[in-house]
Every structure is written in C-alpha cells, then in structure tokens.
N, C-alpha and C positions, 0 to 999 in steps of 0.2 A: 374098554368097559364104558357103557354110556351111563351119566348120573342124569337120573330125571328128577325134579321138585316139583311139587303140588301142593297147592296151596288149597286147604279147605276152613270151613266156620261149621261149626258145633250149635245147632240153633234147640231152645227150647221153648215152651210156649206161660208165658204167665196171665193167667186173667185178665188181670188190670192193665197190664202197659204191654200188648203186644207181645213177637217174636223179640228175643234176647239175644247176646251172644254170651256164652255161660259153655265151661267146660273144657277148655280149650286146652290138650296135651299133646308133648310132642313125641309124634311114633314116628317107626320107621317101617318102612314097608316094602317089600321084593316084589321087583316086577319081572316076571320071568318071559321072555322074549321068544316069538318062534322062530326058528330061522334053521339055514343047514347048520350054523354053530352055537349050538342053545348057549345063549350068554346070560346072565346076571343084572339088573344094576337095581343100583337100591332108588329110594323115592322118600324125600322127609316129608311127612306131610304136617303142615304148622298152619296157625288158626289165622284167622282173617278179619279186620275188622268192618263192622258195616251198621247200618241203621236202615231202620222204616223210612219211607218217603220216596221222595225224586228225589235223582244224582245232580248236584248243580255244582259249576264253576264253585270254585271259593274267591273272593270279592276283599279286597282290602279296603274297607272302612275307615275312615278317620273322623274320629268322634268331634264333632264341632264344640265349641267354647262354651261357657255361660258370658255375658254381655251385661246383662242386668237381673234382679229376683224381686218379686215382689211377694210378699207374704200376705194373702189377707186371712178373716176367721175362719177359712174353711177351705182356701186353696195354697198351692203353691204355685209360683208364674215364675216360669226361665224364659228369657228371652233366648237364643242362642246365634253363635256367630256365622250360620249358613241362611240367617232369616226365618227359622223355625221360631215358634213359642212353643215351650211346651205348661201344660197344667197339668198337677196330680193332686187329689186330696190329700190336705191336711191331716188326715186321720192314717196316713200311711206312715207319718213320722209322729210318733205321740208322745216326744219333746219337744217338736214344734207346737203340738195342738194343746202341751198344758201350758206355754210358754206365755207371757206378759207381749201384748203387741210389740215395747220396746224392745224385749228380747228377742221377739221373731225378727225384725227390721234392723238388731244390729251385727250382721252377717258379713264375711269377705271373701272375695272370690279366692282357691287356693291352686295351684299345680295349674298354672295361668290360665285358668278357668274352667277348668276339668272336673272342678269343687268345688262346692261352696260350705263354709266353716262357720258354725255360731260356736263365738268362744263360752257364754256363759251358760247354754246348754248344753256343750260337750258332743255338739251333734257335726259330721261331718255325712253330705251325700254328695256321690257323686254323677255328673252328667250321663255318664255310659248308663249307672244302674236307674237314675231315673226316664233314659231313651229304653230300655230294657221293659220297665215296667216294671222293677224291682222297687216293693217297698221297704221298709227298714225290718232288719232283719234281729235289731234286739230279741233277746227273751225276756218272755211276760217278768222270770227275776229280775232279771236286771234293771229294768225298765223299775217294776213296783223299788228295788233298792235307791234309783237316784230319787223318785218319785218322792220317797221319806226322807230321803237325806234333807232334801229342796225343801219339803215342809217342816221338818226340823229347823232346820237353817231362818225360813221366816217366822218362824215362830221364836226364834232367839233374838231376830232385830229387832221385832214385835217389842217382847221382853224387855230389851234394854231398853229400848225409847219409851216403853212406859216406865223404866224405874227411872232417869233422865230426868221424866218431868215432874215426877212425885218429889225429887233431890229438887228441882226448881222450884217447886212449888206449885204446878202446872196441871 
C-alpha cells in the first residue's frame, strides 16, 4: 500500500491586505490508483504556510550596538557600532518630547547597547525597534496617566518650595 502526502494552502482574498492563508483543516483524501491491482492509499492533505512577495534566502542579522545618543528638541541621534547613525523624531517617543533637556541627556546604554534607558522617564527603546522604524508603542492611556502623574508630581515640588519659603520668610 503506497501512502502519498500533499501538502496544500487554503487562500482567500481580503480587500485591504491581499491573498491570506485563512482555513486551513486537516482531511483525508483516497487516491484511488489504476492499475491491474486496483489498490488504495490515502493522501493527508495539510495547510501550508506562505506570504506575498519574492521567496528570499533568510539572512541572519546581528543588530549593531548603540555607541553614543544624543537627544536634541526634535530628534533623536544613535550613533551605532557598525558606523551607522541613525535619527528618528522625537515625536515618536512622547516621554522624550515632554521630557526637561536634563531628562532627555540623562540616559544609559542597557543590554550592552541594544538599549538605551532613561530612568526618570521610565522610557526604554530599543536599537532593533528603532532600525525597524518602530515608534513607541504606548497607549494614548497610558501615556496621558504618566502625563498627570508627572504634572501632579511638579506641581507638589512647586508646592512645597513655595510653602519652604513663606516658613523662611521668602
């Protein structure tokens, strides 16, 4: 008894983003044979995976380092350890962009340099996602929650240092 497999994909078609693979169950199927001893064999047939495009090689990557950052009002600058610099707006991380210059410039490199970490923004991005072009990926909550925390917060230093100096005399 001969077992055959075949492998097939299940394609449908969606508006917005091309052919899919969607559907995909697994049957069995009789292939019935000519011959002088009519024989049998079955056939599983199971899904496949695939995507749009050209077929390329797959390439192992090794994401280069950060080296140096430089933050100024409206960019972000990585130098990296292959000789790259890369830039991305500022406005892609919007804890850097509400951030105090001291805050944006006091940053260290983390996951030996795969990272880079500001501790008093709570913000970590890393090298791959900004080679990617991935901006931060907060939600607008989240984001407006530290937003108010942060101006609560100076609005309490505020506070105190004005009652501080009203006890001085000030």
């Amino acid at each position: 008894m001969n077992r055959n497999t075949f492998t097939s994909s299940v394609r449908t078609r969606s508006p917005s983003s091309g052919s899919i693979l969607s559907g995909c169950k697994e049957a069995v199927a009789s292939i019935e044979q000519n011959s002088v001893e009519s024989t049998k064999s079955s056939g599983i047939i199971t899904c496949s995976s695939w995507r749009l495009g050209m077929n390329t090689s797959g390439v192992d990557l090794e994401v280069p380092r950060a080296e140096a950052v430089t933050v100024t009002s409206d960019t972000l600058v990585v130098e990296l350890s292959d000789g790259r610099t890369i830039s991305v707006p500022l406005a892609w991380f919007p804890r850097l962009l509400h951030a105090t210059l001291d805050e944006r410039n006091t940053w260290r490199l983390i996951g030996k340099g795969h990272g880079i970490h500001w501790e008093d923004l709570d913000e970590d991005i890393s090298i791959e996602g900004l080679l990617a072009g991935k901006p931060s990926g907060e939600s607008q909550v989240s984001f407006k929650k530290w937003l108010k925390s942060r101006t609560e917060r100076s609005g309490t230093s505020v506070t105190r240092r004005s009652r501080r100096r009203s006890k001085l005399g000030g």
